[in-house]
DRENFIBA-843012 format. One record per atom (N, C-alpha, C): residue number from 0; residue in three letters; chain; atom name; x, y, z. Coordinates in Angstrom, 1 decimal. Layout:
BEGIN
<NUM, "ala", "A", "CA", <X, Y, Z>>
...
***
This chain:
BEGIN
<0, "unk", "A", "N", <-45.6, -30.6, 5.0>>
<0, "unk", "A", "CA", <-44.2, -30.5, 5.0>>
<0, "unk", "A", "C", <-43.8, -30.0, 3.5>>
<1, "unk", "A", "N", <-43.3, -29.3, 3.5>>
<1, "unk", "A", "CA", <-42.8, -28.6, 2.3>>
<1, "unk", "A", "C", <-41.4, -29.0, 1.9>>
<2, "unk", "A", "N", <-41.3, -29.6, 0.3>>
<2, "unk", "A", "CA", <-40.1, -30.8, 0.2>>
<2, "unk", "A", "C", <-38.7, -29.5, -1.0>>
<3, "unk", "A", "N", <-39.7, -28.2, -1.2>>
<3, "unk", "A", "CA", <-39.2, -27.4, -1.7>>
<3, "unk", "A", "C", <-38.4, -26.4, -0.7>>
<4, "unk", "A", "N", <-37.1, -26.1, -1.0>>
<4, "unk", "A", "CA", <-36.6, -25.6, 0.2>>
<4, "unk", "A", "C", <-36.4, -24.0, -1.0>>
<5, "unk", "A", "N", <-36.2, -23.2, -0.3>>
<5, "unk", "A", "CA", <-36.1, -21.4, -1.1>>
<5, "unk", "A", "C", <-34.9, -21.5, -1.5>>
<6, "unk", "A", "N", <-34.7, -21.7, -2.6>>
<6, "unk", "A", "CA", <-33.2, -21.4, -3.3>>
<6, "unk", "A", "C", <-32.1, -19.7, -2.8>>
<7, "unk", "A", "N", <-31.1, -20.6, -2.1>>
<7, "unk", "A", "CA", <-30.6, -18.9, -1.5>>
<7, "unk", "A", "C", <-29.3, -18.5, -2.0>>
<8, "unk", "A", "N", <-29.3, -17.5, -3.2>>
<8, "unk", "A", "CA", <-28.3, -16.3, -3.9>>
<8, "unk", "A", "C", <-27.7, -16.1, -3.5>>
<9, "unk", "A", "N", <-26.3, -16.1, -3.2>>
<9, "unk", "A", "CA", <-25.6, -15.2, -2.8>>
<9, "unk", "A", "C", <-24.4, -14.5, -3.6>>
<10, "unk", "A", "N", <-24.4, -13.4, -3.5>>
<10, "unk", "A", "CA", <-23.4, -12.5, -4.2>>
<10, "unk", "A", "C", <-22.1, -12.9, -4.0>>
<11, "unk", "A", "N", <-21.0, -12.9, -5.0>>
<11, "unk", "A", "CA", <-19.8, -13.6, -5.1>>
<11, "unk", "A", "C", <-19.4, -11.9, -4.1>>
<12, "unk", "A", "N", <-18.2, -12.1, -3.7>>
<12, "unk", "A", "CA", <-17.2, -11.0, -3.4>>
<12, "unk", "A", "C", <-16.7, -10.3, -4.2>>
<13, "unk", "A", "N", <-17.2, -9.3, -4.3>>
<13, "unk", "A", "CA", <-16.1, -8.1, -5.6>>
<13, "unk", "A", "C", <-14.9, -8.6, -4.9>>
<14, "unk", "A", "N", <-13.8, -8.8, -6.2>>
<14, "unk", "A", "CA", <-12.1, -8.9, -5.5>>
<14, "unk", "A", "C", <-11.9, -7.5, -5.8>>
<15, "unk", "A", "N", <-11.2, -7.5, -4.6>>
<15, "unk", "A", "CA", <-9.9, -6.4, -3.9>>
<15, "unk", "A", "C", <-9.5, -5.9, -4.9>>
<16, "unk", "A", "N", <-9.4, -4.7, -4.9>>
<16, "unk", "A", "CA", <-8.4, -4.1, -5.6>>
<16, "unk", "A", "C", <-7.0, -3.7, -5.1>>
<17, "unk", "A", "N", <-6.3, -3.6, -6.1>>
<17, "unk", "A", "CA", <-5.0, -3.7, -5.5>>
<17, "unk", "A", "C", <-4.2, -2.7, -4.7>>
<18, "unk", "A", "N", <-3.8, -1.9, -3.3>>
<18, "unk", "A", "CA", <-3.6, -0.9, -3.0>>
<18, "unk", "A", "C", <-2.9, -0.2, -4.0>>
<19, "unk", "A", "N", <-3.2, 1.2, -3.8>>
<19, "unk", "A", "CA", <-2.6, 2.4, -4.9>>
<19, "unk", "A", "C", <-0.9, 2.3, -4.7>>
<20, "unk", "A", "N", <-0.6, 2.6, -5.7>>
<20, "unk", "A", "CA", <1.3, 2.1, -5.9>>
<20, "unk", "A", "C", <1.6, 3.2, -4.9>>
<21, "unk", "A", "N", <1.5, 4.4, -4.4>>
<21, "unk", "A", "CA", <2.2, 5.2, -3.7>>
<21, "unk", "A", "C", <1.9, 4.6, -2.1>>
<22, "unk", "A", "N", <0.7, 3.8, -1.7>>
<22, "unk", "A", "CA", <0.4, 3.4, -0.7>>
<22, "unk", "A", "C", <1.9, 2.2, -0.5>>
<23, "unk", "A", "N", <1.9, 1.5, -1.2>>
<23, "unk", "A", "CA", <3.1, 0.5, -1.2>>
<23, "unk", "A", "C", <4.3, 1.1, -1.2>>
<24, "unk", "A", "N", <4.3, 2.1, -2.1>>
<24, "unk", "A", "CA", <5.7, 3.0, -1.8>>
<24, "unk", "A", "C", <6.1, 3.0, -0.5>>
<25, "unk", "A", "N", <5.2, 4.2, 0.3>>
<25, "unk", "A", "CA", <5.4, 4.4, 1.3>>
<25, "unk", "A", "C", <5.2, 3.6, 2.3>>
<26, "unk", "A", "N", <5.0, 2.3, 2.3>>
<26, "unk", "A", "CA", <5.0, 1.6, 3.2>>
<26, "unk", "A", "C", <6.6, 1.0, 3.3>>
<27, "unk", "A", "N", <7.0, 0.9, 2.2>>
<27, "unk", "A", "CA", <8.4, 0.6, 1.7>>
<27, "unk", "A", "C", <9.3, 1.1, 2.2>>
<28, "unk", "A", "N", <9.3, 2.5, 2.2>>
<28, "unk", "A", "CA", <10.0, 3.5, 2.6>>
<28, "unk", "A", "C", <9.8, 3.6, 4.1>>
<29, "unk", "A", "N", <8.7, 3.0, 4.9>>
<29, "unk", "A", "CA", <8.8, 3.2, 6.3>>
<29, "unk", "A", "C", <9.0, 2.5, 6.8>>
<30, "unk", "A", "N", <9.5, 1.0, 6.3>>
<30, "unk", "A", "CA", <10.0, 0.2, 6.5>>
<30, "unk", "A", "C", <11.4, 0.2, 6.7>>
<31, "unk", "A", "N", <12.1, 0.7, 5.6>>
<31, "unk", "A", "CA", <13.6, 0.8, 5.4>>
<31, "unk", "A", "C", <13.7, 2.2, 6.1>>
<32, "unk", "A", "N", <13.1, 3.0, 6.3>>
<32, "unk", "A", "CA", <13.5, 3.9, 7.5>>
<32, "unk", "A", "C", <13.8, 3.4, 8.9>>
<33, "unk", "A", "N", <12.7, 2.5, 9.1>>
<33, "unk", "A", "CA", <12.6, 1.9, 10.2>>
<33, "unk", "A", "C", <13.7, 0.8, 10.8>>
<34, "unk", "A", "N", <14.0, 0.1, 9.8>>
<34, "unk", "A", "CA", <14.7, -1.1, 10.1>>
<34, "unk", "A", "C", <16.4, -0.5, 9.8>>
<35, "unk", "A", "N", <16.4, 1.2, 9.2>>
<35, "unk", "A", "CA", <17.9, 1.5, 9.1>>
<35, "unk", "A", "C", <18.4, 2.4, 10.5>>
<36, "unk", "A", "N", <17.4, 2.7, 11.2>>
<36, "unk", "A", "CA", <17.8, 3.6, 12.5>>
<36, "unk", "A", "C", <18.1, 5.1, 11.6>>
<37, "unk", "A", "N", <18.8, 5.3, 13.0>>
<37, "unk", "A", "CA", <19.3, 7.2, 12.4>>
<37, "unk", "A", "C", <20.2, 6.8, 11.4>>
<38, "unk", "A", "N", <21.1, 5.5, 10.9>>
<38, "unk", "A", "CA", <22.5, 6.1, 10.0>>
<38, "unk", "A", "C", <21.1, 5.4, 8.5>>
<39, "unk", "A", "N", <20.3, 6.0, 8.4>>
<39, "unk", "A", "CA", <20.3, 5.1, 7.0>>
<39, "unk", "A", "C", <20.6, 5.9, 5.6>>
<40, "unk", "A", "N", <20.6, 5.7, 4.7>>
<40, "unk", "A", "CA", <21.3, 6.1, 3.6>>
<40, "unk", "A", "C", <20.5, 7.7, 3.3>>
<41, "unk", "A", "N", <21.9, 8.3, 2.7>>
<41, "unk", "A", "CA", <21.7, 10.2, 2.6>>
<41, "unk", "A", "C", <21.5, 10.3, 1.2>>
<42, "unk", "A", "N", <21.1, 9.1, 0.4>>
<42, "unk", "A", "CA", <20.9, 9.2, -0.7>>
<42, "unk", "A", "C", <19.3, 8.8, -1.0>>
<43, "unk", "A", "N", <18.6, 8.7, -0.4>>
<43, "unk", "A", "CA", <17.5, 7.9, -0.1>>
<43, "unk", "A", "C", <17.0, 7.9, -1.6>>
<44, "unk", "A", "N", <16.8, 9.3, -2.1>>
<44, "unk", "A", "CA", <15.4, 9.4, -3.5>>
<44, "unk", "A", "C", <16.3, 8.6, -4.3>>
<45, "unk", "A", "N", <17.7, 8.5, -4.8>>
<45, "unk", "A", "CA", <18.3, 8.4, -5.7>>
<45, "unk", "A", "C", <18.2, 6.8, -5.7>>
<46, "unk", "A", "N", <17.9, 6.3, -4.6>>
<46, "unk", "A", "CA", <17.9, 4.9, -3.7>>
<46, "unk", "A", "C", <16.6, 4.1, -4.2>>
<47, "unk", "A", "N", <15.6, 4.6, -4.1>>
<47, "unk", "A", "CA", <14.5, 4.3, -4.4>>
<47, "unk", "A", "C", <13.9, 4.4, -5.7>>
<48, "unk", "A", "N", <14.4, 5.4, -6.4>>
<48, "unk", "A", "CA", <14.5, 5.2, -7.7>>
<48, "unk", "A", "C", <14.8, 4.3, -8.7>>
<49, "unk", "A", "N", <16.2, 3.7, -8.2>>
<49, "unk", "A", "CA", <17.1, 2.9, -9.3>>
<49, "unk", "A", "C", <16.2, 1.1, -8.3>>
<50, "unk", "A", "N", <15.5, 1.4, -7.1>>
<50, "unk", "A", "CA", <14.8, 0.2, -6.8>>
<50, "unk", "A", "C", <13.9, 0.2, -7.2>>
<51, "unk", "A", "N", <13.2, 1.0, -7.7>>
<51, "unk", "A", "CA", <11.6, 0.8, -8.5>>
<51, "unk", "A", "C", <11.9, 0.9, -9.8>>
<52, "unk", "A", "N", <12.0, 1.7, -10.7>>
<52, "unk", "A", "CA", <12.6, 1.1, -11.9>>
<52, "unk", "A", "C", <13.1, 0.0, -12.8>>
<53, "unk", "A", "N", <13.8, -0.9, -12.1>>
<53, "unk", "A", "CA", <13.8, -2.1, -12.4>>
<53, "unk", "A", "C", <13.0, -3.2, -12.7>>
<54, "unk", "A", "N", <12.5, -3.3, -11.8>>
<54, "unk", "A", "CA", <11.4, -4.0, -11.1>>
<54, "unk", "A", "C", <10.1, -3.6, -11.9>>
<55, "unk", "A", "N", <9.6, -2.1, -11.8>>
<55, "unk", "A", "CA", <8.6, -1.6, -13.0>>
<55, "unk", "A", "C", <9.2, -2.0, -14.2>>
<56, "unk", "A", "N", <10.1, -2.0, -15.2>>
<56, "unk", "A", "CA", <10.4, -2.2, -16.1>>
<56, "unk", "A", "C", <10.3, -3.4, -16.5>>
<57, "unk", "A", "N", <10.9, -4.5, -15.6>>
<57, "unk", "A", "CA", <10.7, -5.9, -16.0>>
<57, "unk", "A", "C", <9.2, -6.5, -15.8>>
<58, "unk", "A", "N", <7.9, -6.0, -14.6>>
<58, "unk", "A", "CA", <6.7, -6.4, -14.9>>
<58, "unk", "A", "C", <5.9, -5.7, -16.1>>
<59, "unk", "A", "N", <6.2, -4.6, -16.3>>
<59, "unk", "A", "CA", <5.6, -4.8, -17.6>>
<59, "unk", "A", "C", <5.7, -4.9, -19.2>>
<60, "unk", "A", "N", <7.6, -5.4, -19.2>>
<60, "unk", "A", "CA", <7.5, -6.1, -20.2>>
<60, "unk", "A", "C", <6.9, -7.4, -20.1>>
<61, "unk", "A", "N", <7.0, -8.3, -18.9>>
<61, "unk", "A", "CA", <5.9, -9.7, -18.5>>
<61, "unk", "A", "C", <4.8, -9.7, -18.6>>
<62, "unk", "A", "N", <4.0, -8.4, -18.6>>
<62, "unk", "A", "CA", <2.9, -7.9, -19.3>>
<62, "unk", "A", "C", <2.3, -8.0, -20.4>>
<63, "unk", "A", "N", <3.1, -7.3, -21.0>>
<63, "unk", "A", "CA", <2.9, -6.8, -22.1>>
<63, "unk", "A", "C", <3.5, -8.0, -22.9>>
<64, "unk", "A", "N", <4.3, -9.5, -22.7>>
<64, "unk", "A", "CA", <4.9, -10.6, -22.9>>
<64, "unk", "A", "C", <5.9, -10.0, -23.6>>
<65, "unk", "A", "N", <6.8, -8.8, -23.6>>
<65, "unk", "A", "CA", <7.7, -8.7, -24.4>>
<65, "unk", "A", "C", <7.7, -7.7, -25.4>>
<66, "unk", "A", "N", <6.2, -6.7, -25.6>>
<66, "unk", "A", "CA", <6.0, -6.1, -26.6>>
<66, "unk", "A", "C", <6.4, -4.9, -26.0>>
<67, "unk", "A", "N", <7.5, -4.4, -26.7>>
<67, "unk", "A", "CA", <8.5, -2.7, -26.6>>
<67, "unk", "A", "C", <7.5, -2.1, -26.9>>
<68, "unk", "A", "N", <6.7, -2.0, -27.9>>
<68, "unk", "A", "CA", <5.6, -1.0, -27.9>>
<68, "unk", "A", "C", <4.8, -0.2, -27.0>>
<69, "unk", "A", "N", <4.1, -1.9, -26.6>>
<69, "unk", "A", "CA", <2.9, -1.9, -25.5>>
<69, "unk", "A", "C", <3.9, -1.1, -24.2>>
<70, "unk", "A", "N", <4.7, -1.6, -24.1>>
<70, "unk", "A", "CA", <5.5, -1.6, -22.6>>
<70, "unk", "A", "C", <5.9, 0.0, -22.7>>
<71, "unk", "A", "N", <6.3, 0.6, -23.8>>
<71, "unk", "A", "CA", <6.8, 1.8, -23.9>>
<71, "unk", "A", "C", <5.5, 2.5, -23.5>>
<72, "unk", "A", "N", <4.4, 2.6, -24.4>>
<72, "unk", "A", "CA", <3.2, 3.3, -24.4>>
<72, "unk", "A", "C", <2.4, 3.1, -22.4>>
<73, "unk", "A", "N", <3.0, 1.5, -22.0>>
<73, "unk", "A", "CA", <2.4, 1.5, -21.1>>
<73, "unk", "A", "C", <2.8, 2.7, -19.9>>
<74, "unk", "A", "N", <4.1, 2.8, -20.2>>
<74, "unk", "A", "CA", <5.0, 3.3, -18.8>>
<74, "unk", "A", "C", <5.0, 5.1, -19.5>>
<75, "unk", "A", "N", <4.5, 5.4, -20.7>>
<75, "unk", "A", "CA", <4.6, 6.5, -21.3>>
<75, "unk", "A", "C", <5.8, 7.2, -21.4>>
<76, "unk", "A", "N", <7.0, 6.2, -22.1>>
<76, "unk", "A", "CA", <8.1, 6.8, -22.3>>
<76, "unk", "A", "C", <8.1, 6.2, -24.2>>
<77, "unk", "A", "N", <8.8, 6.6, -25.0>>
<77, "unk", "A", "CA", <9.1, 5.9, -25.9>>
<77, "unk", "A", "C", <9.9, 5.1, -26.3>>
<78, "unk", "A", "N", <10.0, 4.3, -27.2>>
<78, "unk", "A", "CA", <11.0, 3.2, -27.2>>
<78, "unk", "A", "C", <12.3, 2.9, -27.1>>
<79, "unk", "A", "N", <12.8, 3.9, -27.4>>
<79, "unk", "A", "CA", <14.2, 4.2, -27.5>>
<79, "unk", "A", "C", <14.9, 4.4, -26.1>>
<80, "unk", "A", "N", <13.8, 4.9, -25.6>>
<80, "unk", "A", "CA", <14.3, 5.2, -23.9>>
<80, "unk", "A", "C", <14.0, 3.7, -23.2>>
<81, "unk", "A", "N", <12.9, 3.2, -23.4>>
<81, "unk", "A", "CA", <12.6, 1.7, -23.0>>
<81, "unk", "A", "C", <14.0, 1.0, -23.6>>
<82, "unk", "A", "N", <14.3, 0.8, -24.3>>
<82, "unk", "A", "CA", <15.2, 0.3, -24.6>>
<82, "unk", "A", "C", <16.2, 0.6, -24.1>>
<83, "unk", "A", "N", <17.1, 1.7, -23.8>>
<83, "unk", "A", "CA", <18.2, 2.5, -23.1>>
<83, "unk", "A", "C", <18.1, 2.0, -21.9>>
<84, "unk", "A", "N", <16.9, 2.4, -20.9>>
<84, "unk", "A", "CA", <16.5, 1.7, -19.6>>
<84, "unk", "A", "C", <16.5, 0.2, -19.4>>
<85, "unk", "A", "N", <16.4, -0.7, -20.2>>
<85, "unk", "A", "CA", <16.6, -2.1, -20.3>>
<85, "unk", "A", "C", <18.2, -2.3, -20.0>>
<86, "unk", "A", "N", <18.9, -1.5, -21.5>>
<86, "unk", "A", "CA", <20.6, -1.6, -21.3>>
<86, "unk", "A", "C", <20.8, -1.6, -20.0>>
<87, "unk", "A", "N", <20.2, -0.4, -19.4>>
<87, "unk", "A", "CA", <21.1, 0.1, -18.0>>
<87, "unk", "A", "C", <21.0, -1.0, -16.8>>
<88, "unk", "A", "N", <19.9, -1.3, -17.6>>
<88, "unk", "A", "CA", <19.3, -2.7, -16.2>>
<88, "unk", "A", "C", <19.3, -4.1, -16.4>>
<89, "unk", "A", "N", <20.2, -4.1, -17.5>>
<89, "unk", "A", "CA", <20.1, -5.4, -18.6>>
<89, "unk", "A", "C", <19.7, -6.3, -17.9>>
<90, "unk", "A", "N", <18.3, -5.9, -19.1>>
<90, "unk", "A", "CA", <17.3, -6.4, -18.9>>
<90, "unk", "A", "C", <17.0, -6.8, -20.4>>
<91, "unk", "A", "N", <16.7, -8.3, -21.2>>
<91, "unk", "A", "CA", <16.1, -8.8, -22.0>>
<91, "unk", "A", "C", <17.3, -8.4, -22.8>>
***
């Protein structure tokens, strides 16, 4: 009887990466197509814009913990625009 048993490896799970942001987009968008019927809004792009923006803006200042720099360089606008975009969405 053999009191040694084979020690057995096993490989952790690479974690997921996170679907590509235009995959989420358009899931978003087929969503709010879907659930608006034929009358849904004739403004759609202008709609979706001022709803991602925000939202982008405030995760990566929570990123970046607050740093206008990082967050500017992150989203590749400069700071002055980061800043103007906060006013408009006052934000921080």
């Amino acid at each position: 009887m053999n009191v040694f048993q084979p020690l057995r490896v096993e490989a952790a799970a690479a974690p997921e990466s996170p679907p590509a942001l235009s995959e989420c987009v358009a899931r978003a968008v087929r969503r709010y197509l879907t659930h608006s019927g034929k009358d849904c809004a004739h403004d759609l792009y202008r709609l979706v814009l001022a709803d991602v923006e925000a939202p982008m803006l405030r995760e990566t200042l929570r990123h970046t913990e607050g740093n206008l720099t990082r967050a500017a360089e992150m989203l590749g606008i400069t700071r002055a625009t980061l800043r103007k975009k906060m006013a408009e969405h006052r934000l921080g």
